[in-house]
C-alpha positions in Angstrom: 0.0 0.0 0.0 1.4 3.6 -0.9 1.6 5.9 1.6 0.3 9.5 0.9 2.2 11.5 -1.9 1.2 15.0 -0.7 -1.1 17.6 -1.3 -3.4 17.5 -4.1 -3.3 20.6 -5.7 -4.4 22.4 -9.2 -3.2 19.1 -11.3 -6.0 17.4 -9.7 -9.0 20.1 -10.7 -8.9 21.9 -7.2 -9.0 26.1 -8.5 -8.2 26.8 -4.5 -4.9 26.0 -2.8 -5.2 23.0 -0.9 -4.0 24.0 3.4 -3.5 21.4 5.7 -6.6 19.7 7.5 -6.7 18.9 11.1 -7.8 15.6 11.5 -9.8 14.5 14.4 -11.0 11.4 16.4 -14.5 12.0 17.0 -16.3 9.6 19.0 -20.5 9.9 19.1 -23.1 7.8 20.5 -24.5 5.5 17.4 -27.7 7.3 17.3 -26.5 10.7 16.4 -24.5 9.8 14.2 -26.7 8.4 12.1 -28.8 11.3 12.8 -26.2 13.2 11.5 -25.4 11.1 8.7 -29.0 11.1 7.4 -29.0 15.5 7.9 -26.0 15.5 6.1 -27.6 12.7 2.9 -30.4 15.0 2.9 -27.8 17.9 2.3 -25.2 16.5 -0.3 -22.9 16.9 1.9 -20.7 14.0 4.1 -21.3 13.3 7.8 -17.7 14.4 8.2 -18.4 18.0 5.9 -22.1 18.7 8.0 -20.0 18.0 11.7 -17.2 21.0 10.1 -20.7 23.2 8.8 -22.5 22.6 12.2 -19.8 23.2 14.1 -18.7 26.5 12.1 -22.4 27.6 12.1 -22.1 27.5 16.1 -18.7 29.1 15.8 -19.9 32.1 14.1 -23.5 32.3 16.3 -21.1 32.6 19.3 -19.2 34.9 18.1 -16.1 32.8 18.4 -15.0 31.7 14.5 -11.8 33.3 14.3 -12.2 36.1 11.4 -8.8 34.4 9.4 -10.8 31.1 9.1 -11.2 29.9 5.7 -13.9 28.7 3.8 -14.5 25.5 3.9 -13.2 23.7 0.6 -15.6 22.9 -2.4 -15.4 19.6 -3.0 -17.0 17.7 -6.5 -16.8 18.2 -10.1 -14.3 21.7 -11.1 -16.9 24.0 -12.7 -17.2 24.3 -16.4 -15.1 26.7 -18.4 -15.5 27.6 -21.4 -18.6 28.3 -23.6 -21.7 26.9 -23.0 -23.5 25.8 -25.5 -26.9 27.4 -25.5 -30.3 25.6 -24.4 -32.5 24.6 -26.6 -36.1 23.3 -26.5 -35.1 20.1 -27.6 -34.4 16.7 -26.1 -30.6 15.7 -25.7 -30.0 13.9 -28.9 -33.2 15.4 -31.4 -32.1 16.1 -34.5 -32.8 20.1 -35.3 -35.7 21.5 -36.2 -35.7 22.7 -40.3 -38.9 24.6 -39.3 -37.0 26.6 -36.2 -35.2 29.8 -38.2 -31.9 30.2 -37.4 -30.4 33.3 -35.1 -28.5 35.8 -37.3 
């Protein structure tokens, strides 16, 4: 098994610099975790990304989120770039329409 080759970085998609994550042993009483875990489903997000959102949520409410916290890191798909094609009426994969003028 390899061992980790560093940070992941903009040859892997990520647009943001990756920082260093503090990792934590969390131990929770079954129920609230799943709790948690079905909150977090509902959200798109992972159990371990809605325990940082909560937690940052409470942070800020309190007053106590540090003001040179970052955001917390997109994770997913990179966004598109380029240009978009533009929508059309159409199903995906329908031949055009000869009867549709075309835009000058």
């Amino acid at each position: 098994m390899r061992g980790p080759s560093g940070p992941a970085g903009r040859e892997h998609g990520h647009s943001l610099p990756v920082t260093e994550r503090k990792q934590v042993l969390l131990r929770l009483d079954p129920a609230v975790y799943d709790a948690l875990a079905r909150w977090a489903s509902d959200e798109l997000r992972s159990a371990n990304a809605q325990i940082e959102f909560l937690l940052r949520r409470a942070l800020g409410e309190a007053g106590r989120l540090p003001a040179n916290t970052a955001p917390i890191p997109r994770r997913g798909r990179p966004p598109k770039t380029g240009k978009a094609a533009p929508p059309t009426d159409a199903p995906a994969g329908a031949p055009p329409d000869a009867s549709t003028p075309e835009p000058e």
